[in-house]
N, CA, C, O and CB atoms as a CASP TS submission, in Angstrom:
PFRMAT TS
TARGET T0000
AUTHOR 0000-0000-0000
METHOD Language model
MODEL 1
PARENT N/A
ATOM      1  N   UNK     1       0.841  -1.180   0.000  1.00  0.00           N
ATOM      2  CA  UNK     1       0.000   0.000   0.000  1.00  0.00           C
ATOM      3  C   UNK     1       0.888   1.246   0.000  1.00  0.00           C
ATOM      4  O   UNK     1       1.933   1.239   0.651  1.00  0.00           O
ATOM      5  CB  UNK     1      -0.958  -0.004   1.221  1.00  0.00           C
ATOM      6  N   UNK     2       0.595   2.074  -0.547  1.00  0.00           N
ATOM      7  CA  UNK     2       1.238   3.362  -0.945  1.00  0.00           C
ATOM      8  C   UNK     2       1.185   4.244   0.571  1.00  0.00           C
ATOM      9  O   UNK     2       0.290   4.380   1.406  1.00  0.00           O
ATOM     10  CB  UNK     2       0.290   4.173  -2.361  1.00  0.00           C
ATOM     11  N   UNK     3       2.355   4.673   0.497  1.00  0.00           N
ATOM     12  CA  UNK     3       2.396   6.307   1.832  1.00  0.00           C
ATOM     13  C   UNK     3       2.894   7.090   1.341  1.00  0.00           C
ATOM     14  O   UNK     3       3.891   7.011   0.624  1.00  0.00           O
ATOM     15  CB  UNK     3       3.226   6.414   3.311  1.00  0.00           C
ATOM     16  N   UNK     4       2.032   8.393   1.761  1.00  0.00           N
ATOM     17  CA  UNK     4       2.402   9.392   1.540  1.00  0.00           C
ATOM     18  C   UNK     4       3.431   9.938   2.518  1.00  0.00           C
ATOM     19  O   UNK     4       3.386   9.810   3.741  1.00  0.00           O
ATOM     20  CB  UNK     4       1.415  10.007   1.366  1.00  0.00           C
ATOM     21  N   UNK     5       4.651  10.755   1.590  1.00  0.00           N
ATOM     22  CA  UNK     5       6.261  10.914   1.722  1.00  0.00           C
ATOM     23  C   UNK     5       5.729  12.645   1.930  1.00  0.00           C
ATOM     24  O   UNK     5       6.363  13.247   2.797  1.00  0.00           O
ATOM     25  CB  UNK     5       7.577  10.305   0.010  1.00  0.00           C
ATOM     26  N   UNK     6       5.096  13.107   1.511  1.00  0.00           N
ATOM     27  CA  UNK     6       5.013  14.709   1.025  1.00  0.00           C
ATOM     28  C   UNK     6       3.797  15.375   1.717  1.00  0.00           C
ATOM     29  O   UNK     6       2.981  15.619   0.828  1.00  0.00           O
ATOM     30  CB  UNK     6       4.789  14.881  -0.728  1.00  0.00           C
ATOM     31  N   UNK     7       3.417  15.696   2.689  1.00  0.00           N
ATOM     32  CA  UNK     7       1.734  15.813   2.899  1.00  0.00           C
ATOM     33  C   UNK     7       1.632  17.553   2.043  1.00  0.00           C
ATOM     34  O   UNK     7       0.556  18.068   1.740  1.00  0.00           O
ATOM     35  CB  UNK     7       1.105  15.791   5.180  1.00  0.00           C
ATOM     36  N   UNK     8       2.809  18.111   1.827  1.00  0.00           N
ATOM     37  CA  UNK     8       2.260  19.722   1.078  1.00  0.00           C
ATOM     38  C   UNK     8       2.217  19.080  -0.205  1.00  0.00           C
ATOM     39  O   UNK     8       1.421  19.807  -0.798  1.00  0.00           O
ATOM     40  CB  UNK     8       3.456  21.375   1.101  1.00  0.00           C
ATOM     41  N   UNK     9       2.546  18.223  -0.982  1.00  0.00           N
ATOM     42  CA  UNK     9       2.383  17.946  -2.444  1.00  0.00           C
ATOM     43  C   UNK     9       1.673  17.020  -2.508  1.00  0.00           C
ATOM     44  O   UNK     9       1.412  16.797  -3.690  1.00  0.00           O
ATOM     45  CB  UNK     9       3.454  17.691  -3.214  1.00  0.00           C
ATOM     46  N   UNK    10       1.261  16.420  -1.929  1.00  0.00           N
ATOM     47  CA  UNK    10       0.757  15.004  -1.800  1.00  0.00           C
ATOM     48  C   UNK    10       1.135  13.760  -2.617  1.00  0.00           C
ATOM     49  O   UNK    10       0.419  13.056  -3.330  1.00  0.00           O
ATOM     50  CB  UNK    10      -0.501  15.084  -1.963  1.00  0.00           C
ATOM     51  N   UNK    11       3.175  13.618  -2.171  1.00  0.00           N
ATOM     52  CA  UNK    11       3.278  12.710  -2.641  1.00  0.00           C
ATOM     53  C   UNK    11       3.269  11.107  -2.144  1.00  0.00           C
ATOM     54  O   UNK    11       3.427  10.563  -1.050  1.00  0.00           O
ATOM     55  CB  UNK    11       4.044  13.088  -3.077  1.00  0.00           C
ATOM     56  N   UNK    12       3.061  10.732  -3.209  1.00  0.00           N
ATOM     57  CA  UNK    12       3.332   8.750  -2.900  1.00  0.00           C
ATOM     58  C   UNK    12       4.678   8.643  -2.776  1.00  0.00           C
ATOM     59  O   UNK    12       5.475   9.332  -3.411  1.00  0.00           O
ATOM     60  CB  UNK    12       2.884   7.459  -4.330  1.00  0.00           C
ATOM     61  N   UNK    13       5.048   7.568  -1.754  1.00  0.00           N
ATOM     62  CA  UNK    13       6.256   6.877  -2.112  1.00  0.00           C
ATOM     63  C   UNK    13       6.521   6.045  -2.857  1.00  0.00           C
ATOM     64  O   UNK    13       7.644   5.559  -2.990  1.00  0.00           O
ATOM     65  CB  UNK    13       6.674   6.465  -1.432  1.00  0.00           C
ATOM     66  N   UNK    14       5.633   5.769  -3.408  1.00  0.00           N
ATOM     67  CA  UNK    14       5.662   4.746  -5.067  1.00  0.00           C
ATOM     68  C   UNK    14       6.124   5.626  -6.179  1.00  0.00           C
ATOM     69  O   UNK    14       7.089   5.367  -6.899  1.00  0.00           O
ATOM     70  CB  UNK    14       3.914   4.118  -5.700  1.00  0.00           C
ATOM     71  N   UNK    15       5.207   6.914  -6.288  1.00  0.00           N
ATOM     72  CA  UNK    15       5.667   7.741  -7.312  1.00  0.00           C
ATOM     73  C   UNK    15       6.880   8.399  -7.417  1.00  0.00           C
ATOM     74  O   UNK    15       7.524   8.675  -8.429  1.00  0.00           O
ATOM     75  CB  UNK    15       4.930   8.550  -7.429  1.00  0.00           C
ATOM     76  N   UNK    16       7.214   8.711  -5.758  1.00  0.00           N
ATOM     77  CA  UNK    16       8.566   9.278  -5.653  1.00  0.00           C
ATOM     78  C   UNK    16       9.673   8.312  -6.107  1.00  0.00           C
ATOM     79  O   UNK    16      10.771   8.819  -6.337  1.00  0.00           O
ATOM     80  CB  UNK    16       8.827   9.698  -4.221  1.00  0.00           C
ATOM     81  N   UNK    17       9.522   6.931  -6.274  1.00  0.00           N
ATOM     82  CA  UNK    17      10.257   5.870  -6.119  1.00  0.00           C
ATOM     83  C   UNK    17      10.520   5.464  -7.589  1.00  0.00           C
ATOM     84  O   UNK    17      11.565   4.910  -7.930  1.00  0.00           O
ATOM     85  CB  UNK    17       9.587   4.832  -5.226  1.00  0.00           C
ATOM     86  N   UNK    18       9.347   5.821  -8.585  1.00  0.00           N
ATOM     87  CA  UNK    18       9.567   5.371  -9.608  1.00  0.00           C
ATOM     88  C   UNK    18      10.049   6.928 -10.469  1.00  0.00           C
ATOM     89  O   UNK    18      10.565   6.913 -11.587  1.00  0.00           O
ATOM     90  CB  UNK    18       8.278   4.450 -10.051  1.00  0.00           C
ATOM     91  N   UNK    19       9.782   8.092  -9.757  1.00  0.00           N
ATOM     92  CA  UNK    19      10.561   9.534 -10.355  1.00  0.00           C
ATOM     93  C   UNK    19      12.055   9.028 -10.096  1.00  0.00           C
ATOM     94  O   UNK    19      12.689   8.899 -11.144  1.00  0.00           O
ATOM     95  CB  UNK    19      10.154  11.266  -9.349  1.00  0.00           C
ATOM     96  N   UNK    20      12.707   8.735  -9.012  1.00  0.00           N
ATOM     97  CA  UNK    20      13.831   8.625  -8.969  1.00  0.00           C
ATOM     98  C   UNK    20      14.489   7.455  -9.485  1.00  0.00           C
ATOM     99  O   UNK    20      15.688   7.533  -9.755  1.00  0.00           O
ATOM    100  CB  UNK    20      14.051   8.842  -7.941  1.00  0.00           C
ATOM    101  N   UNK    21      13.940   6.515  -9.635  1.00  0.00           N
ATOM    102  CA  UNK    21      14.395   5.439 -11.079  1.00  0.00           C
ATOM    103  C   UNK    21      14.616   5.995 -12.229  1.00  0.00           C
ATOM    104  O   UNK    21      15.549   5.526 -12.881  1.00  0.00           O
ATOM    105  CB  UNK    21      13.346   4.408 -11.563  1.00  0.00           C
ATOM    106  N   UNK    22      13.880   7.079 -12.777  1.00  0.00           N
ATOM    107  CA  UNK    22      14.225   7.035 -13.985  1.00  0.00           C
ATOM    108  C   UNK    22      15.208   8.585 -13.873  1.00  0.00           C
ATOM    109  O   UNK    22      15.456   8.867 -15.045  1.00  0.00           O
ATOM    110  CB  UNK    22      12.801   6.887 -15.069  1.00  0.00           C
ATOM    111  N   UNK    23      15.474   9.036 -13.487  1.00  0.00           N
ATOM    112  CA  UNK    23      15.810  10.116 -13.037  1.00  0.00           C
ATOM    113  C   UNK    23      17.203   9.961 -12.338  1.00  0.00           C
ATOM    114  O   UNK    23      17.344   9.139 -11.432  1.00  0.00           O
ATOM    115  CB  UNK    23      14.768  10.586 -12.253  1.00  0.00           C
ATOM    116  N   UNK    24      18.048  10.617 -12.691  1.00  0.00           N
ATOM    117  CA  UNK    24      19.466  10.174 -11.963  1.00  0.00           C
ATOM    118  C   UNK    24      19.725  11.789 -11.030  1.00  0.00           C
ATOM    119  O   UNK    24      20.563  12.659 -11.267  1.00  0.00           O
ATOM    120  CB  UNK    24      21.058   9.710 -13.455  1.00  0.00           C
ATOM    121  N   UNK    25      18.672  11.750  -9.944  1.00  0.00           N
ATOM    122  CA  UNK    25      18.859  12.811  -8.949  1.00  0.00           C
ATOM    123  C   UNK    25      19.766  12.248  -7.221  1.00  0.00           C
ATOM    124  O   UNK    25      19.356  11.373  -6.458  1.00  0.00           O
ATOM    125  CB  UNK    25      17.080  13.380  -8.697  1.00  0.00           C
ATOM    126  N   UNK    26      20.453  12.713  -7.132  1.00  0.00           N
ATOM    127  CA  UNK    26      21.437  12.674  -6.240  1.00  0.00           C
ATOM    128  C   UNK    26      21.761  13.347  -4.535  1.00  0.00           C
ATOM    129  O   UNK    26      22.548  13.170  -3.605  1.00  0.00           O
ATOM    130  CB  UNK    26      22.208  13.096  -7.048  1.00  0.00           C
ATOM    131  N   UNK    27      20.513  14.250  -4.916  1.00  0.00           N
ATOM    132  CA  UNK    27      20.091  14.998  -3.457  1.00  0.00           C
ATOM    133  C   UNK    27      18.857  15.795  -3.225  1.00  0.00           C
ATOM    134  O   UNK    27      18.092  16.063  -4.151  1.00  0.00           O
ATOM    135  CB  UNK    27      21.096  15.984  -3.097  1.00  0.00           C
ATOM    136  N   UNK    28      18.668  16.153  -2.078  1.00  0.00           N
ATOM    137  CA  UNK    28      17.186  16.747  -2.331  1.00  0.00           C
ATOM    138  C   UNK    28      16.917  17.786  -3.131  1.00  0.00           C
ATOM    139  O   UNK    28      15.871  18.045  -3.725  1.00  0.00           O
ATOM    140  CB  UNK    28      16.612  17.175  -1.238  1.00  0.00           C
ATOM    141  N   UNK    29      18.523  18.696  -3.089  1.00  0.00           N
ATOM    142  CA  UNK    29      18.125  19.737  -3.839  1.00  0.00           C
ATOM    143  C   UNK    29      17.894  19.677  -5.662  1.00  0.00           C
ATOM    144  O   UNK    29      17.171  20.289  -6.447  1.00  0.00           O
ATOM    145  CB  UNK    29      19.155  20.682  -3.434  1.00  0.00           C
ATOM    146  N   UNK    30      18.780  18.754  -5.770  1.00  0.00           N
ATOM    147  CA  UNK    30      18.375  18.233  -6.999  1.00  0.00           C
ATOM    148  C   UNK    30      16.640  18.377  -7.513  1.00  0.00           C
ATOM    149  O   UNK    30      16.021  19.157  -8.237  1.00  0.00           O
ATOM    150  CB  UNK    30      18.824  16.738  -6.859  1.00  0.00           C
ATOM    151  N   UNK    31      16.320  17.262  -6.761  1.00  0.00           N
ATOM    152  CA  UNK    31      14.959  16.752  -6.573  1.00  0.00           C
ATOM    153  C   UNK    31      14.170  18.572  -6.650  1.00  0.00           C
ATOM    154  O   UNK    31      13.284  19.032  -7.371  1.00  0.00           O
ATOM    155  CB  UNK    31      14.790  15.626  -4.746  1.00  0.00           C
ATOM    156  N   UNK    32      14.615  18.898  -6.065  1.00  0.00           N
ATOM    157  CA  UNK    32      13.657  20.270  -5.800  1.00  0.00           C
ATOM    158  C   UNK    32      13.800  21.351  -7.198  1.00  0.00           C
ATOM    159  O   UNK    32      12.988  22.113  -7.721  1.00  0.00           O
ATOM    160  CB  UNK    32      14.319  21.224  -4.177  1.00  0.00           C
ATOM    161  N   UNK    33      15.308  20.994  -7.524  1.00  0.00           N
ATOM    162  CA  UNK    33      15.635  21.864  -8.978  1.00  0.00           C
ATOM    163  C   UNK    33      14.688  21.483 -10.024  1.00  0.00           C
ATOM    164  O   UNK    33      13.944  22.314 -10.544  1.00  0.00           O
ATOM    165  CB  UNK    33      17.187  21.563  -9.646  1.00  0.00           C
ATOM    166  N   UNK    34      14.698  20.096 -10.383  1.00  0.00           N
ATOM    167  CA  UNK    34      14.300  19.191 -11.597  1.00  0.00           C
ATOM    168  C   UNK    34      12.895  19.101 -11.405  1.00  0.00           C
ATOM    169  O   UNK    34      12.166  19.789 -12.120  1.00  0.00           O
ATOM    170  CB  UNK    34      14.998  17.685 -11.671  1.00  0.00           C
ATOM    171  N   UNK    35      12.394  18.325 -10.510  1.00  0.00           N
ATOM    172  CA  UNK    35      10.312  18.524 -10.393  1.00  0.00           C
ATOM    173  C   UNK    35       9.947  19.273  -8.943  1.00  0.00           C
ATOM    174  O   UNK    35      10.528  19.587  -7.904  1.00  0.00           O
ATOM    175  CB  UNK    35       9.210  16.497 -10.244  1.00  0.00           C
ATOM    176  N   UNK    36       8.434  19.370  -9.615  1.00  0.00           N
ATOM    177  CA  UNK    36       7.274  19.954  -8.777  1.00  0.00           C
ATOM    178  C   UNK    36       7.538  19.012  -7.853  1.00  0.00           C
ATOM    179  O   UNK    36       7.005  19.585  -6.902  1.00  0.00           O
ATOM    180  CB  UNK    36       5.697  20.040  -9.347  1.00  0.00           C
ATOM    181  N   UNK    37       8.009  17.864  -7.335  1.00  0.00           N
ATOM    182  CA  UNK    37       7.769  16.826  -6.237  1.00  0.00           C
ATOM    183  C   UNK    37       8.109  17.553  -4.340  1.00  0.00           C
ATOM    184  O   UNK    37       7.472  17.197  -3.348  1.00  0.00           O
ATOM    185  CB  UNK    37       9.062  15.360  -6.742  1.00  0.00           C
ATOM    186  N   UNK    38       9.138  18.481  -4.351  1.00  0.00           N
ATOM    187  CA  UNK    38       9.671  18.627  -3.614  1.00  0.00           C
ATOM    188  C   UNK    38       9.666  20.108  -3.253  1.00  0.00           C
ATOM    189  O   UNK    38      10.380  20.798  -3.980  1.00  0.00           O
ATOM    190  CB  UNK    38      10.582  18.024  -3.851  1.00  0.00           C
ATOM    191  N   UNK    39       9.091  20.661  -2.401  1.00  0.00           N
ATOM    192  CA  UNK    39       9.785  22.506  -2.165  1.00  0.00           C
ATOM    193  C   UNK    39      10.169  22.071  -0.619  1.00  0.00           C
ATOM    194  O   UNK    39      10.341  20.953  -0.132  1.00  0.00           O
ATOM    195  CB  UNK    39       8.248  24.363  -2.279  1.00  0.00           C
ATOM    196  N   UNK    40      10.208  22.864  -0.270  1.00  0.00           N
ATOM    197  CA  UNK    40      11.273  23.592   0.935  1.00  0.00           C
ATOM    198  C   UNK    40      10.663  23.741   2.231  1.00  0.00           C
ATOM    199  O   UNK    40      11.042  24.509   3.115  1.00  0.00           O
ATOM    200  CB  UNK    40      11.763  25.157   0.568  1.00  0.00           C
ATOM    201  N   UNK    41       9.395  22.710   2.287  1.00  0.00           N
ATOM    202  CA  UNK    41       8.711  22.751   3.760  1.00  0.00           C
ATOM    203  C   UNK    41       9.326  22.110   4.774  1.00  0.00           C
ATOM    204  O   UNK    41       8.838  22.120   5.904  1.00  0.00           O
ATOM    205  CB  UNK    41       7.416  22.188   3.807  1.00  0.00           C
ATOM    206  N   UNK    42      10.335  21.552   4.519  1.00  0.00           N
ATOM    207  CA  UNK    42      11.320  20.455   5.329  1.00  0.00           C
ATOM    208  C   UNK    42      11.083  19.577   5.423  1.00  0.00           C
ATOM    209  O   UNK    42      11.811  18.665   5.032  1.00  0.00           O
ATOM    210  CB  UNK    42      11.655  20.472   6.394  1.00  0.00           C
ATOM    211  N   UNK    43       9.392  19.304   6.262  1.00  0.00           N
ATOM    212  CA  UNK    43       8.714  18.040   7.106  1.00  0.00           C
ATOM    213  C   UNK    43       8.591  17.139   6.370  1.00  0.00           C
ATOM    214  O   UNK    43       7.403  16.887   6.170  1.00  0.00           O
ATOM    215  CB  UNK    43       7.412  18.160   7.719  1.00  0.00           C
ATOM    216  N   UNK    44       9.448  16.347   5.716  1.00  0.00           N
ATOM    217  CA  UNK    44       9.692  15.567   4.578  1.00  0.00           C
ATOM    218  C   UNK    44      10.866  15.261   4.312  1.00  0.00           C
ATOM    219  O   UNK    44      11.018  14.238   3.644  1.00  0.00           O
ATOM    220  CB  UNK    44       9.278  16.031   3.585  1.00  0.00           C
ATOM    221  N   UNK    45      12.093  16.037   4.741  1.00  0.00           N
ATOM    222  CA  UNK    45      13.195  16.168   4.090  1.00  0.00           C
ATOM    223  C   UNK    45      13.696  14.655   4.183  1.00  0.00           C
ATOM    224  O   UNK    45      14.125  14.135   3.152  1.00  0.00           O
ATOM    225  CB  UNK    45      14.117  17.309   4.680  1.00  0.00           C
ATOM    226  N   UNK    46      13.651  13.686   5.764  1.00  0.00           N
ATOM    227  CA  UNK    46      14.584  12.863   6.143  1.00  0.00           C
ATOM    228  C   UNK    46      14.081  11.281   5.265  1.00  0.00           C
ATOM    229  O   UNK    46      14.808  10.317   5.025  1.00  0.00           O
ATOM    230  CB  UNK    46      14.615  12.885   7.934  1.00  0.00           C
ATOM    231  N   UNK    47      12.598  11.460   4.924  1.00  0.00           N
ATOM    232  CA  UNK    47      11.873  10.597   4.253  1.00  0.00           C
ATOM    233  C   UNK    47      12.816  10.971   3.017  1.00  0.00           C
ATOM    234  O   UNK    47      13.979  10.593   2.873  1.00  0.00           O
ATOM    235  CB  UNK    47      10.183  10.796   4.225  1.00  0.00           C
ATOM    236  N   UNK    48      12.263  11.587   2.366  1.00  0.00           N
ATOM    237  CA  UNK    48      13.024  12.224   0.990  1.00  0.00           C
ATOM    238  C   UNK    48      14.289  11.945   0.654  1.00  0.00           C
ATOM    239  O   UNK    48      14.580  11.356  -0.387  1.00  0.00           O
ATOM    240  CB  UNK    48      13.120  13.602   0.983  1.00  0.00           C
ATOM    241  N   UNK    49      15.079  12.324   1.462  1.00  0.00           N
ATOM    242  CA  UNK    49      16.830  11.914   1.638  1.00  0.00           C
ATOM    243  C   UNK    49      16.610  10.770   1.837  1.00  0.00           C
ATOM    244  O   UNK    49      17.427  10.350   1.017  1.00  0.00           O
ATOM    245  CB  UNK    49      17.873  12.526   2.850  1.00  0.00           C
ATOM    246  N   UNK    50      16.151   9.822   2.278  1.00  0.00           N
ATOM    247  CA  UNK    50      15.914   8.329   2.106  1.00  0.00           C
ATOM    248  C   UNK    50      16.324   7.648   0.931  1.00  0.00           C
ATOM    249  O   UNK    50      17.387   7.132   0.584  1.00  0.00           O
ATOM    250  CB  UNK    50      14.603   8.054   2.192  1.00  0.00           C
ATOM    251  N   UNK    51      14.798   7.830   0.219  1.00  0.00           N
ATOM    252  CA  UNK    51      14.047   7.488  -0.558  1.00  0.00           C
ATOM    253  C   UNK    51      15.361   7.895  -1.928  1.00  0.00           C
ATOM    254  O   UNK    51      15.357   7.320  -3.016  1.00  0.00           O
ATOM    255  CB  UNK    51      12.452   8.268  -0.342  1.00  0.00           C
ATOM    256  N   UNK    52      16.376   8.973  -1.537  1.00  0.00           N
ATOM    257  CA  UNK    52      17.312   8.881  -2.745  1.00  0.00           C
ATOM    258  C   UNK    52      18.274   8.556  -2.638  1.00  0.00           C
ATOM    259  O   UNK    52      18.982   8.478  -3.642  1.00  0.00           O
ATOM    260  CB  UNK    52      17.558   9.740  -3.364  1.00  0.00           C
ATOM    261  N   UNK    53      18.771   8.208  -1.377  1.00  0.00           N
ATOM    262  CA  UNK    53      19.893   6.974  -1.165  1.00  0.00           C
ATOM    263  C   UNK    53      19.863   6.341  -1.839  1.00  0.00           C
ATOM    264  O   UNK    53      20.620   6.148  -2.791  1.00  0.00           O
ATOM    265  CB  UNK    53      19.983   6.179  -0.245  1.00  0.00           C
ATOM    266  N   UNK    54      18.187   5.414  -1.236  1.00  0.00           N
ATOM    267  CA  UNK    54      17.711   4.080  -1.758  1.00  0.00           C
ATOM    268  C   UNK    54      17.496   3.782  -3.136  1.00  0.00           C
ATOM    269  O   UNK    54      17.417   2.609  -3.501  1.00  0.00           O
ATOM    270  CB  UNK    54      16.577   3.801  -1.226  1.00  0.00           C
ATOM    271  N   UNK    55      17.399   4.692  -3.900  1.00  0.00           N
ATOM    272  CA  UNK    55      17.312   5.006  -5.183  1.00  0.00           C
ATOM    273  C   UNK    55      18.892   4.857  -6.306  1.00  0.00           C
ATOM    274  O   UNK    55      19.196   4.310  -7.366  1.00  0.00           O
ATOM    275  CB  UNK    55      16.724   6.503  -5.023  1.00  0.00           C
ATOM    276  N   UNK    56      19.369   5.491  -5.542  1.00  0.00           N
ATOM    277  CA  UNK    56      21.184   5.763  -5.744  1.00  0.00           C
ATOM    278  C   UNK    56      21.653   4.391  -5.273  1.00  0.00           C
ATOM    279  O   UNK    56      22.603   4.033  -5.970  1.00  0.00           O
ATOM    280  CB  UNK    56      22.048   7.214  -4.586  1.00  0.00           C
ATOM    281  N   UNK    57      21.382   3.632  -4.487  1.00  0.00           N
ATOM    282  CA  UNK    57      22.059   2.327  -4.671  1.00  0.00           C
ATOM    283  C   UNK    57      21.795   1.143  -5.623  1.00  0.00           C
ATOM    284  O   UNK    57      22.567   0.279  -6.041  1.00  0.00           O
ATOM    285  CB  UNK    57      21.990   1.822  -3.592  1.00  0.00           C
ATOM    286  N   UNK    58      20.035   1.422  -5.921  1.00  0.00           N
ATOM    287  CA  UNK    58      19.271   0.314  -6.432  1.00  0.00           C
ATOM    288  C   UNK    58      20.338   0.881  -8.004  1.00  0.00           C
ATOM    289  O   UNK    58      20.909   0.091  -8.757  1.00  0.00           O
ATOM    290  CB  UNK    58      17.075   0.397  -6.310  1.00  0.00           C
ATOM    291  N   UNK    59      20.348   2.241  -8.127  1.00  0.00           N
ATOM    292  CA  UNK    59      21.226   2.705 -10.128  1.00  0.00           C
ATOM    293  C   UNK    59      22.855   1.759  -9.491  1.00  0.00           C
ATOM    294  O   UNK    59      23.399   0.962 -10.254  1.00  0.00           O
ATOM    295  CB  UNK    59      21.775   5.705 -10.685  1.00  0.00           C
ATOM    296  N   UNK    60      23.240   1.932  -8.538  1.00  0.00           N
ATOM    297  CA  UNK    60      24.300   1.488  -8.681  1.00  0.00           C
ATOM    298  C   UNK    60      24.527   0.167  -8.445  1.00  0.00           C
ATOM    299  O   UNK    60      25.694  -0.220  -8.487  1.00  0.00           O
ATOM    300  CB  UNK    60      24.950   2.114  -8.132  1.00  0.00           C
ATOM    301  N   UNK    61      23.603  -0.649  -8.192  1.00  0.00           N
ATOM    302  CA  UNK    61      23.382  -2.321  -8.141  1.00  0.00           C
ATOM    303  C   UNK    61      23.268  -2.263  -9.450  1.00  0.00           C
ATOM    304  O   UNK    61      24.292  -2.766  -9.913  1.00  0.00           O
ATOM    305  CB  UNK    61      22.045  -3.129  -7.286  1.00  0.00           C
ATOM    306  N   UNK    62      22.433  -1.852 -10.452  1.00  0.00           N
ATOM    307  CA  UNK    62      21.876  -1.668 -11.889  1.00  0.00           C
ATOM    308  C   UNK    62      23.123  -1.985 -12.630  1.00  0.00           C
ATOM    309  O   UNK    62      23.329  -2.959 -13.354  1.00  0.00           O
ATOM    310  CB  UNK    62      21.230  -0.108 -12.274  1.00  0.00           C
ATOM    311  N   UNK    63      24.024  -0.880 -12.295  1.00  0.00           N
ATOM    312  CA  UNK    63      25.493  -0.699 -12.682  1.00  0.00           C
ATOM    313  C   UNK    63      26.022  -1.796 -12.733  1.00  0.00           C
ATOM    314  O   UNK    63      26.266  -2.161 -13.883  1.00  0.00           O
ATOM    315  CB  UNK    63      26.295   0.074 -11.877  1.00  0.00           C
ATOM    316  N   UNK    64      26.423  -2.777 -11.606  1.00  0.00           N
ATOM    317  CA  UNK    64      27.388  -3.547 -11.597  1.00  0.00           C
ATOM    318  C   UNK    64      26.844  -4.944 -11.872  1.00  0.00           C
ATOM    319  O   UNK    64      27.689  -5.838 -11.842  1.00  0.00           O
ATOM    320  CB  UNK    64      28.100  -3.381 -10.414  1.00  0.00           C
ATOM    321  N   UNK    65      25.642  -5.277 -12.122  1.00  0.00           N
ATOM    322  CA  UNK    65      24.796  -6.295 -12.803  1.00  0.00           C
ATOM    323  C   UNK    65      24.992  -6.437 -14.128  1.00  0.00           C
ATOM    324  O   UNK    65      24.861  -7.533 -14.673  1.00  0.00           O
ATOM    325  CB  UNK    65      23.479  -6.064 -12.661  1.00  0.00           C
ATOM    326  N   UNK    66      25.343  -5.293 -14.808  1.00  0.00           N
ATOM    327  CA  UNK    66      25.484  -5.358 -16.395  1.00  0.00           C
ATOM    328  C   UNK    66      26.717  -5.752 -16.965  1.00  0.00           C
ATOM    329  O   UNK    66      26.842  -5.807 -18.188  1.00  0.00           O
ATOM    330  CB  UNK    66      25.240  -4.088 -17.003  1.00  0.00           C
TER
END
């Protein structure tokens, strides 16, 4: 079941999960440069910074599979 990561944007962590798959973003501010997903309310940030770790390892498992 989907949770919401964002309560000012109302994002999913599915959607956030599959933006940062295809998307080679590297920090929040990134995230905040490139889409609408992210502004500057904070209450989100530590979810967020997560969610692009987790993202950044799954590209770099990707990497060394090929």
């Amino acid at each position: 079941m989907a949770e919401v990561v964002c309560l000012c944007n109302e994002v999913l962590d599915v959607d956030l999960r599959k933006f940062l798959d295809t998307h080679p973003i590297d920090s929040i501010d990134e995230l905040r440069d490139q889409a609408s997903i992210c502004n500057k309310c904070m209450q989100c940030q530590d979810l967020v910074e997560g969610e692009i770790y987790l993202a950044r390892m799954r590209r770099r498992q990707g990497v060394g599979q090929n």
